[in-house]
N, C-alpha and C positions, 0 to 999 in steps of 0.2 A: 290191324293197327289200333291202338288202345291209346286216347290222350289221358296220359299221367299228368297228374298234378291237380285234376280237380277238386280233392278234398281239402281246398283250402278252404272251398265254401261252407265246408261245414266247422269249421274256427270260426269263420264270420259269424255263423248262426247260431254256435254257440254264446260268443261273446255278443252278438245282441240280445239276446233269449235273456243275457244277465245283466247288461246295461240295461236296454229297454225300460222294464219294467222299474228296475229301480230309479229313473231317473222319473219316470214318470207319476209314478209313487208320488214322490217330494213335489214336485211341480205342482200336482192335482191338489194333494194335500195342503201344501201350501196357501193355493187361491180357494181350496172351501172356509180353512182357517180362517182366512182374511176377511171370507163375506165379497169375494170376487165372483165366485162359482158357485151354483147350487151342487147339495150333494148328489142326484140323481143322475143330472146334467155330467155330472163330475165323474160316475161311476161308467156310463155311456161310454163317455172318451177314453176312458182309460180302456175300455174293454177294447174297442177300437183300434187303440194305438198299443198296446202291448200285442195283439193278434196280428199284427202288419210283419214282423219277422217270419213265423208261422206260413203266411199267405204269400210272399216273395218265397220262399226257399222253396215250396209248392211250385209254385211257375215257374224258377229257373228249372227245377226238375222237369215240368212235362216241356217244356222249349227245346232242353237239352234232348230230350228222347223226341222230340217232331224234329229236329234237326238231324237227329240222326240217323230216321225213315229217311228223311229227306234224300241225305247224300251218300245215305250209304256206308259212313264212317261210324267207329264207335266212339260215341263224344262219350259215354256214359259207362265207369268198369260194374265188374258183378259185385263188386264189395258196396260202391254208391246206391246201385240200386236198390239193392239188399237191406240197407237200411233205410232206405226210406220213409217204410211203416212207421220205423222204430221212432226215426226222430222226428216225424209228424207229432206223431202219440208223445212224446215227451214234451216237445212245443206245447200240446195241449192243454196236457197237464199242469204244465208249468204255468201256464196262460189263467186256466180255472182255479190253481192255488191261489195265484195274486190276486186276481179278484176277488176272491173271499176273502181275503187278508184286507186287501181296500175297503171292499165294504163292512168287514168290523170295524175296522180303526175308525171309516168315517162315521157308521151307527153309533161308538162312544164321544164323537167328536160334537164339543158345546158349541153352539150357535155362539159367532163373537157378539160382543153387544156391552 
């Protein structure tokens, strides 16, 4: 017995993988602009909080596979499993482009003053 339907999670993860970052972008960006946030400080948290989709999607997958040692059912199909890898490694990617985008943008960005 196979529970269908679990690739909704990966629409979630998609579409945080593309809010996420953007939102946090502008946030971040914003309060270095302002003289709220240092840039360092600012590069930190973004790392942090764009990586947090990434690092959920990870644990709901191994929960989902100890739940399913556990009882015996397959909470988990071969197509889920199977990419895995895939969408780790794209999370990551995507993770370390932004970063580098942030911290150009904020290396050109003037100190307000």
């Amino acid at each position: 017995m196979e529970w269908q339907g679990i690739e909704w999670v990966l629409l979630l993860y998609w579409l945080s993988m593309l809010v996420v970052p953007i939102y946090t972008f502008i946030t971040f960006f914003l309060r270095v602009k302002r003289g709220v946030m240092e840039k360092f400080r600012a590069i930190r948290y973004y790392a942090g909080f764009v990586i947090i989709p990434v690092i959920l999607y990870g644990l709901f997958f191994f929960v989902l596979v100890s739940l399913e040692e556990i009882a015996k059912i397959n909470l988990v199909t071969e197509e889920f499993a199977r990419s895995f890898f895939v969408v780790i490694g794209i999370g990551i990617i995507i993770w370390l482009v932004s970063l580098v985008v942030f911290g150009i943008t904020l290396a050109f960005l003037r100190k307000p003053g």
